[in-house]
C-alpha positions in Angstrom: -136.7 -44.2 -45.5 -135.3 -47.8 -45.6 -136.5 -49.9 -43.0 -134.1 -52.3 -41.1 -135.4 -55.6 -39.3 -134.3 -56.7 -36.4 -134.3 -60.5 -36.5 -132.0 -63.7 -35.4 -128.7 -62.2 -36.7 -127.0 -59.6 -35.2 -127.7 -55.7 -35.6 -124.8 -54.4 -37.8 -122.9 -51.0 -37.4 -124.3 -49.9 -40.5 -127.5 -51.1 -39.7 -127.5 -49.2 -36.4 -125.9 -45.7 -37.9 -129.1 -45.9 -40.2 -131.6 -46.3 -37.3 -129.4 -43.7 -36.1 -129.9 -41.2 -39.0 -133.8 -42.6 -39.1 -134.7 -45.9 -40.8 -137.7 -47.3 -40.0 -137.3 -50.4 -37.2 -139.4 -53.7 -37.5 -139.0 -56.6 -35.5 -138.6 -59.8 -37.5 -140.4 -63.0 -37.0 -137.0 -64.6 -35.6 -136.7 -62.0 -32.6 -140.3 -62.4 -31.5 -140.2 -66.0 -31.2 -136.9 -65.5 -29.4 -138.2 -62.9 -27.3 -141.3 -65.1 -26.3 -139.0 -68.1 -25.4 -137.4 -66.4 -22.8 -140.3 -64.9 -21.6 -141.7 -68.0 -21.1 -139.0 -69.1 -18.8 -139.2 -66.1 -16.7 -142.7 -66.4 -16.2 -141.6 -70.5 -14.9 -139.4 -68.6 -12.6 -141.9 -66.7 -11.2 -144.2 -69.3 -10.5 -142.1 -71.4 -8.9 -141.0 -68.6 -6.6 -137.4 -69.3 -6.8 -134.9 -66.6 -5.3 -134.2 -64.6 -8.8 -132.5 -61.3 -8.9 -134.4 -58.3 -9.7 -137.3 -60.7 -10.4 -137.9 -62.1 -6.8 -135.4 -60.4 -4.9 -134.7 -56.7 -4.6 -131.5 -55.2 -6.4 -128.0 -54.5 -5.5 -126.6 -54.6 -1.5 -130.5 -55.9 -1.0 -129.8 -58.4 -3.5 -130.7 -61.3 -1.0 -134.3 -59.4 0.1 -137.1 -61.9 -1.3 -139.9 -59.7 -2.2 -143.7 -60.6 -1.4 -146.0 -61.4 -3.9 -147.4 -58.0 -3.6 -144.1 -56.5 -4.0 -143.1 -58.2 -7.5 -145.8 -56.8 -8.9 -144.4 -53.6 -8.2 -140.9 -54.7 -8.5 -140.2 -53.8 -12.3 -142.1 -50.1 -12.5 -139.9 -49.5 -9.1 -136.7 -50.1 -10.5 -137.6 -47.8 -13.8 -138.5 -44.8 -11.8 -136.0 -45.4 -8.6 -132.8 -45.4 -11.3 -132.9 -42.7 -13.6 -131.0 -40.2 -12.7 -127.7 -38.3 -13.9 -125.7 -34.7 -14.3 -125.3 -32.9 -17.2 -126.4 -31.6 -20.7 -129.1 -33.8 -22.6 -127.4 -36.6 -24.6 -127.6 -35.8 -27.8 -130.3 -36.9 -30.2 -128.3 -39.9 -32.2 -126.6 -41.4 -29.1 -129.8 -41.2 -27.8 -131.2 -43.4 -31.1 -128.6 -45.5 -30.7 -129.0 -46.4 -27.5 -132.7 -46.9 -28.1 -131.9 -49.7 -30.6 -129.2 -51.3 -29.2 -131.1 -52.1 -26.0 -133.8 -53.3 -28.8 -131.6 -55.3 -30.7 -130.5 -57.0 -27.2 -134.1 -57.9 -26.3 -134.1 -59.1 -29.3 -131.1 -61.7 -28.9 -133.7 -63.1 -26.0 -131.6 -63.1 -23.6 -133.5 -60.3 -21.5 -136.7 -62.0 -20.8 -138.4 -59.0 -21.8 -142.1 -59.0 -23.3 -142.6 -58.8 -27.1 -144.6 -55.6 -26.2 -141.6 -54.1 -24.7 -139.6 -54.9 -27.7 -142.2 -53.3 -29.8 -142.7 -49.7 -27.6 -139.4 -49.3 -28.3 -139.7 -49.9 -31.9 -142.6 -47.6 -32.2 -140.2 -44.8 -29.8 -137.6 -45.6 -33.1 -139.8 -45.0 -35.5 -142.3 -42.2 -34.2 -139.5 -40.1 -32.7 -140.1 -40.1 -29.5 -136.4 -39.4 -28.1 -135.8 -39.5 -24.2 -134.6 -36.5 -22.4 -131.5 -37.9 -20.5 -128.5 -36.3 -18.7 -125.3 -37.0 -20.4 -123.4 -38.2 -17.3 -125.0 -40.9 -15.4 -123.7 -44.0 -15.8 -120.0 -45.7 -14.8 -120.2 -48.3 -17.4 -121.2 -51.8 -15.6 -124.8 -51.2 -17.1 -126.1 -47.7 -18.0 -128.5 -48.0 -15.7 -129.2 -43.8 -15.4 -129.6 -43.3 -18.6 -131.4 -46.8 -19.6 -134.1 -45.9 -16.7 -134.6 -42.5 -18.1 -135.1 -44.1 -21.3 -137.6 -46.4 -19.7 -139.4 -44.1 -18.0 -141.0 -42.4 -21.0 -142.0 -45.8 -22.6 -144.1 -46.4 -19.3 -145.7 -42.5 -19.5 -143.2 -40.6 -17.5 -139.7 -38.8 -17.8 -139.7 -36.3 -20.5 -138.9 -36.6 -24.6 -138.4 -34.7 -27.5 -140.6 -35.1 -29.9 -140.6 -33.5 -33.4 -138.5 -30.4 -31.9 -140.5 -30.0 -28.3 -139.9 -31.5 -25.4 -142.2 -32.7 -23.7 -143.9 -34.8 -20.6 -143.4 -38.8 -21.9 -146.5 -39.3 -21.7 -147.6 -36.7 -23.8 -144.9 -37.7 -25.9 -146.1 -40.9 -26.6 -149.9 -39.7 -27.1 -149.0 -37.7 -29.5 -147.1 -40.2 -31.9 -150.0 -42.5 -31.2 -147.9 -45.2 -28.6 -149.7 -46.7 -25.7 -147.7 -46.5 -22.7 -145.9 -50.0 -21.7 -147.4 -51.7 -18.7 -144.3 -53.4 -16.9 -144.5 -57.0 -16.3 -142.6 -59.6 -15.1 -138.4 -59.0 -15.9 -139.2 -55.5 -17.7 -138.1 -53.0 -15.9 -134.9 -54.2 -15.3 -134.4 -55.5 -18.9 -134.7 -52.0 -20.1 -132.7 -50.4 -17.5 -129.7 -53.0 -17.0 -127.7 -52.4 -20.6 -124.6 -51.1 -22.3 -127.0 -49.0 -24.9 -125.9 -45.6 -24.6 -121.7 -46.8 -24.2 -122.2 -49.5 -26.9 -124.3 -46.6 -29.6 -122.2 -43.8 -28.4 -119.2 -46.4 -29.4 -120.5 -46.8 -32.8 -121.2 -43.5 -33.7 -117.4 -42.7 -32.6 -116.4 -45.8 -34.8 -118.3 -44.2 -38.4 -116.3 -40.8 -37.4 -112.8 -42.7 -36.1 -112.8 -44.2 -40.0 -113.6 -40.6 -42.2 -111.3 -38.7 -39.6 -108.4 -41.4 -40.4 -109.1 -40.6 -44.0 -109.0 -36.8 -43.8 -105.4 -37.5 -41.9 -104.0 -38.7 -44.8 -105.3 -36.0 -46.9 -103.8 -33.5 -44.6 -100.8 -35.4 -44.2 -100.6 -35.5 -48.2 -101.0 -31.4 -49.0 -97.9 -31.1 -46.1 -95.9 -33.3 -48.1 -96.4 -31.2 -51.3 -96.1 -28.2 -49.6 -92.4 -29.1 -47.8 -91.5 -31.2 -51.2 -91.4 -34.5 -49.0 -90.1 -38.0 -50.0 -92.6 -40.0 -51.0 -90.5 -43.1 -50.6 -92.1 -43.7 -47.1 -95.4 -44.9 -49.5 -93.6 -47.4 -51.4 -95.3 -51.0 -51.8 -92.3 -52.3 -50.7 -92.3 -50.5 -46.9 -95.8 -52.3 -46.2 -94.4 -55.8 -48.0 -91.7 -55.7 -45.3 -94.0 -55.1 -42.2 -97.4 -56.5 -43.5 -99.4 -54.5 -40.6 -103.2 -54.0 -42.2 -103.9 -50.7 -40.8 -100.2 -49.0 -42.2 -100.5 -50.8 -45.3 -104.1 -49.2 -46.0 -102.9 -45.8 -44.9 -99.9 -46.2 -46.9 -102.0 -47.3 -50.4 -104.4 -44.2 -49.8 -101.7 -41.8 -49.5 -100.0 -43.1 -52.6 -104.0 -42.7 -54.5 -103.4 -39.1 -53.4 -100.4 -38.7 -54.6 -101.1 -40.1 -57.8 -99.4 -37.3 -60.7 -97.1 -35.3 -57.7 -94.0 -34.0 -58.9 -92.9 -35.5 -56.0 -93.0 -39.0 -57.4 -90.6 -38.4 -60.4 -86.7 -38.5 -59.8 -85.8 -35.4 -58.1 -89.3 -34.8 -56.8 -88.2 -34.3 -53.5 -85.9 -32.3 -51.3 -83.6 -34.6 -49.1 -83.1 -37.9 -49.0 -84.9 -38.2 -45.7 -87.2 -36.3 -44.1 -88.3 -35.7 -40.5 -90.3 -38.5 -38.8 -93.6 -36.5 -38.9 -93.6 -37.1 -42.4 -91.4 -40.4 -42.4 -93.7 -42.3 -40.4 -97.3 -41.0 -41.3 -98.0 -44.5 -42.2 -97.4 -46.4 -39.0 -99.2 -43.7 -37.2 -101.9 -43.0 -39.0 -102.0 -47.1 -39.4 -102.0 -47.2 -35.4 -105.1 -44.7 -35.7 -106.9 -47.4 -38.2 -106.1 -50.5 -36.1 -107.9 -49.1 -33.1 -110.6 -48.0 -35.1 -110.5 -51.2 -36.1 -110.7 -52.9 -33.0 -113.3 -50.6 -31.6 -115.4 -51.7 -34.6 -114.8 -55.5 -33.6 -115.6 -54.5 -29.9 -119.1 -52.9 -30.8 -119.6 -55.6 -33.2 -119.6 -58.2 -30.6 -121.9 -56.3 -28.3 -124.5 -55.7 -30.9 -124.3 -59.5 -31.5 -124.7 -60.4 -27.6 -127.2 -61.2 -25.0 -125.7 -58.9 -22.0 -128.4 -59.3 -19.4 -128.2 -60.1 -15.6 -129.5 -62.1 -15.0 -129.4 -63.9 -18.0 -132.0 -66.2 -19.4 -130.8 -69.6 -20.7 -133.5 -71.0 -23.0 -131.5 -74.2 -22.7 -131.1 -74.4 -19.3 -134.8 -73.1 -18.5 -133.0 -70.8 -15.9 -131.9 -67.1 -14.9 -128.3 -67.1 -14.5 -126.6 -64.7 -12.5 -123.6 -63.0 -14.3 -121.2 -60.0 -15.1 -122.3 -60.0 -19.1 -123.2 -56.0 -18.9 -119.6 -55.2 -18.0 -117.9 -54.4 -21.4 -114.6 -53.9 -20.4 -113.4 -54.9 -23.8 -115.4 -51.9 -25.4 -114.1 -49.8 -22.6 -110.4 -50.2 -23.2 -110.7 -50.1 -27.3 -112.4 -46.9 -26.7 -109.1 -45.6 -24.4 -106.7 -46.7 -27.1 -108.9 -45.2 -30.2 -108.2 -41.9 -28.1 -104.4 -42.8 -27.7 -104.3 -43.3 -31.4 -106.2 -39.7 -31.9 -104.0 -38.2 -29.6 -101.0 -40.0 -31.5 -102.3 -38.6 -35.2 -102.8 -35.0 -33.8 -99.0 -34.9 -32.0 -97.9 -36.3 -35.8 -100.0 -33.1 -37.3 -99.0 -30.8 -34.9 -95.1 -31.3 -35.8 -95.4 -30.7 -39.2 -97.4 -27.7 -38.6 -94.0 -26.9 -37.0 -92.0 -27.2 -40.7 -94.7 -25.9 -42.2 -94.2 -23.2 -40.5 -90.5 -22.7 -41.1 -91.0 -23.4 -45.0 -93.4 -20.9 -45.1 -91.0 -18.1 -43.9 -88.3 -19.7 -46.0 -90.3 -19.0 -48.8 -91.2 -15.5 -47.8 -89.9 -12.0 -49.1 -91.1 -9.5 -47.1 -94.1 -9.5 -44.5 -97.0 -12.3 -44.0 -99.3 -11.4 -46.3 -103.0 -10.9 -44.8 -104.2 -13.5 -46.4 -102.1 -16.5 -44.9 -104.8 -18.2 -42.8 -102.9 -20.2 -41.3 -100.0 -18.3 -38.9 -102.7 -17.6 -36.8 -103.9 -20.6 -35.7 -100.7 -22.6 -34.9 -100.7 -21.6 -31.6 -104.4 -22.6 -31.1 -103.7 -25.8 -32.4 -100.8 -26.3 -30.4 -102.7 -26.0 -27.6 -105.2 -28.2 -28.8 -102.7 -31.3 -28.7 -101.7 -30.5 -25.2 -105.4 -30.6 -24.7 -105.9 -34.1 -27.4 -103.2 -35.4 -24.9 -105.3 -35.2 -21.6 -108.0 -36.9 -23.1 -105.5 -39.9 -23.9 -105.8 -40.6 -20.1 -107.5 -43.9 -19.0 -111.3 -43.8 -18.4 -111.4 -47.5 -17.1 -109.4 -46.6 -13.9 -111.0 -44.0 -12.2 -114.1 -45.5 -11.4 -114.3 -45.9 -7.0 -116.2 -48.5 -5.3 -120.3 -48.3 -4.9 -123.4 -49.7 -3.3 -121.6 -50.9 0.3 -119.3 -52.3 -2.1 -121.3 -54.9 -3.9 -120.5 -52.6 -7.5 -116.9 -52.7 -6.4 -115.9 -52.2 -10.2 -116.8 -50.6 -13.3 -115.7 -50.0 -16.6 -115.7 -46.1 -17.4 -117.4 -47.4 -20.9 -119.6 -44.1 -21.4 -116.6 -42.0 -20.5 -114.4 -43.6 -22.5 -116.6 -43.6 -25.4 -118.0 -40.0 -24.9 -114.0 -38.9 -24.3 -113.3 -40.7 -27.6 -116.0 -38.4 -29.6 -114.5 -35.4 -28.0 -110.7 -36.3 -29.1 -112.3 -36.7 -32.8 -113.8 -32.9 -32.4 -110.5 -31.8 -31.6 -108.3 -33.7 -34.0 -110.4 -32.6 -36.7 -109.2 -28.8 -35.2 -105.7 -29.3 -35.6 -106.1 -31.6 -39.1 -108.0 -27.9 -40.5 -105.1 -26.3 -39.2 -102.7 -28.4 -41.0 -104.3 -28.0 -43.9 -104.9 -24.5 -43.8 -101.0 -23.5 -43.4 -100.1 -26.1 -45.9 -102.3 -24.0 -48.2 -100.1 -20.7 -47.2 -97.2 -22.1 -48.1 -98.7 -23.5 -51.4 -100.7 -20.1 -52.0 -98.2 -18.3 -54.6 -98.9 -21.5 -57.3 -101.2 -21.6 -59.9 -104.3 -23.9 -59.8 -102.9 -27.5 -59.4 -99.0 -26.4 -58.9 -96.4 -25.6 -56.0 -95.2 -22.4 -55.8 -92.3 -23.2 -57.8 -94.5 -25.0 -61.0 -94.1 -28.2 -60.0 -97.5 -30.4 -60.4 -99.4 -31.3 -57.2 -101.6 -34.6 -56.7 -104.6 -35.2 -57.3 -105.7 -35.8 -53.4 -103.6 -32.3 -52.1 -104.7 -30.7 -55.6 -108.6 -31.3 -54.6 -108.0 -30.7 -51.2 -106.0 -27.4 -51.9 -108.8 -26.0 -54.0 -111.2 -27.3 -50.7 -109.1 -25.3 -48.9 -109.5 -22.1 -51.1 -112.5 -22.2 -51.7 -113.4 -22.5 -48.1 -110.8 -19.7 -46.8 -112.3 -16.7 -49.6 -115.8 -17.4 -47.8 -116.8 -14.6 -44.8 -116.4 -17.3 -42.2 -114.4 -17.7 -39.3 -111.3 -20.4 -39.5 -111.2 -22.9 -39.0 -114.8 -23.3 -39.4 -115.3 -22.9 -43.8 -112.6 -25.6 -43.2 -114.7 -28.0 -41.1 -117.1 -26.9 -43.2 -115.7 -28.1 -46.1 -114.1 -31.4 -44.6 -117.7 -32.0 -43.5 -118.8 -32.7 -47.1 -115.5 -34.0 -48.6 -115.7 -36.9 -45.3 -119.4 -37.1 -44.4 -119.7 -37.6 -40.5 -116.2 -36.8 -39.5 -117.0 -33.9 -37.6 -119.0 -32.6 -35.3 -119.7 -34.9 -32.6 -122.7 -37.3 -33.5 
């Protein structure tokens, strides 16, 4: 397994989707001495007994409480055991690993004022395993303070973990991989608990699936345009020259690749002039999907790269400053428009499973054969738009006022993100669809050619015989298809 180190720069995607999928975890010499630094100042703040949230004072409408000297020492295990809690099924293993080492790479920024040993229990959680057993709902996104206290709790001994396939009591969790329990001092507990790390890894795990499903549009996208004998015009250098937007132009030059040796691309290749938008404007919608993939990227990006702690320790300033840097509202609201963008990319599939339809029975000389996969499913996947559309609702608004008002806002970030994974499960539905029914109507040609001998692409040629060879296995559809997309687009589907 590679190992990847945790040091002064910021924790890349790809660097967390590898802890995700198991790398090794080390912290570099850079994040120690950071870590230590602010350390040092919180240790200054408690000796000279200044009023510091969570630190000296208790937490949330108590926020002006001081606590006694005997209380502080209590203070931090406290807050790990008094805020885990949550509804639902388990999170699932790799949001769970993600959230692990974001909240490490954090620390690590030394912002926290967390211990070096903290760091490292959750470096040796990474690397031995030791996965916390969390309910999936539990946090409204200012902090993920349920989950992250959950988390916390089996690095101290408690809570419960999964560990090589069992789950178990934390503690025996941890004394089985050989971890000593972490003895909470000074800002700790609430370093551990106050963070964005399950809507921040959740986020990036949706990002690395956002960018193959956007992929396996186009390929879908593609086999319809072979299989209705679309214009290809729509993919001509010259469209994206004219309206220089990255994320159509990109979408544009892939389906072109695919394309490359169509029929369709010699004079004559296609039937009208013009067709329908769904296929006329697959670039600028499936380029709207890429920009907020994009900008869902950029958003976990700068979270991975920031100190988002309250309070915050200021090395420079030798202080704790009070602050609103665990509210990502911007990751919030790029996850709600990523699911806009789905939605928008499964509406654009769904209407040419519509001509797909129609060309199929234009093409047609007696009954549906048995064998035409894809009738069946259009009404499923109809339904699964109306579906892909209710998802597109807002997360960020819905969240009501709490704690006597103090949390009088939120962000909705774990909804929005979780939300976001489910509208990729569910676009990835109707995309097999799409491709299954484009295959019906393209099932009387030979290997490589339309119906009527024309040559296909290579991208709908490749994906037809994906299609084939996924349909003539004993499997339910459109599962051989997800199947089969699965390998093709490596972590586009299922969630996680």
């Amino acid at each position: 397994m590679p190992t990847v180190t945790i040091d002064d720069r910021a924790l890349s995607v790809d660097d967390l989707l590898a802890v995700v999928d198991g790398a090794r975890v080390e912290l570099g010499t850079a994040a120690r001495e950071a870590i230590a630094a602010a350390r040092a100042v919180v240790d200054e703040a408690l000796s000279s007994h200044a009023a510091v949230y969570g630190l000296t004072t208790q937490v949330g409408h108590l926020r002006d409480t001081r606590l006694s000297e005997e209380e502080i020492r209590g203070e931090q295990e406290f807050l790990v055991r008094s805020h885990a809690g949550g509804v639902g099924p388990p999170l699932p293993v790799p949001v769970v690993r993600a959230a692990l080492a974001v909240r490490l790479a954090g620390i690590a920024r030394g912002g926290s004022g967390a211990s070096v040993a903290a760091a490292e229990t959750l470096a040796a959680m990474l690397n031995a395993g030791v996965h916390p057993v969390v309910p999936e709902t539990g946090s409204v996104g200012a902090a993920d303070i349920g989950q992250m206290a959950g988390m916390a709790q089996v690095a101290i001994g408690l809570g419960r973990a999964e560990h090589r396939g069992e789950v178990l009591d934390g503690g025996e969790a941890l004394r089985r991989a050989g971890i000593a329990p972490l003895v909470l001092s000074g800002k700790d507990g609430l370093a551990l608990i106050s963070a964005n790390g399950v809507s921040v890894g959740e986020a990036a795990l949706v990002v690395a699936r956002a960018e193959r499903t956007a992929e396996a549009a186009d390929v879908a996208a593609a086999l319809s345009m072979e299989a209705i004998r679309a214009n290809p015009s729509v993919v001509h250098p010259a469209v994206g020259r004219a309206r220089p937007i990255p994320g159509q132009v990109a979408a544009a030059d892939h389906l072109r690749d695919l394309l490359a040796g169509s029929a369709l691309l010699a004079p004559g290749g296609a039937a009208s002039v013009q067709d329908p938008l769904s296929f006329r404007v697959v670039p600028q919608v499936h380029g709207a999907l890429r920009a907020q993939v994009a900008a869902t990227r950029a958003a976990v990006e700068t979270e991975l790269a920031a100190a988002a702690d309250n309070p915050l320790v200021s090395v420079e300033d030798r202080t704790l400053v009070s602050n609103g840097n665990f509210h990502p509202m911007v990751l919030a609201l790029a996850c709600d428009a990523l699911r806009i963008g789905v939605a928008a990319v499964g509406q654009l599939s769904d209407r040419r499973l519509s001509h797909l339809w129609e060309a199929f029975f234009r093409q047609l000389a007696g009954p549906p054969p048995s064998a035409a996969h894809g009738l069946a499913l259009r009404p499923p996947a109809a339904a699964v738009v109306a579906e892909l559309r209710q998802l597109a609702a807002p997360a960020t608004l819905d969240v009501p006022p709490l704690d006597n008002g103090v949390e009088d806002h939120a962000t909705g970030a774990p909804l929005s993100a979780r939300k976001a994974g489910a509208a990729l499960d569910l676009l990835a539905d109707v995309l097999a669809v799409e491709l299954l029914l484009a295959g019906d109507v393209l099932a009387p040609g030979s290997a490589g050619t339309a119906p009527d001998g024309r040559a296909l692409g290579t991208g709908p040629r490749a994906a037809l015989e994906l299609v084939r060879a996924a349909t003539a296995a004993a499997e339910p559809y459109p599962d051989a298809v997800h199947r089969a997309l699965r390998e093709r687009f490596p972590g586009s589907h299922p969630r996680g």
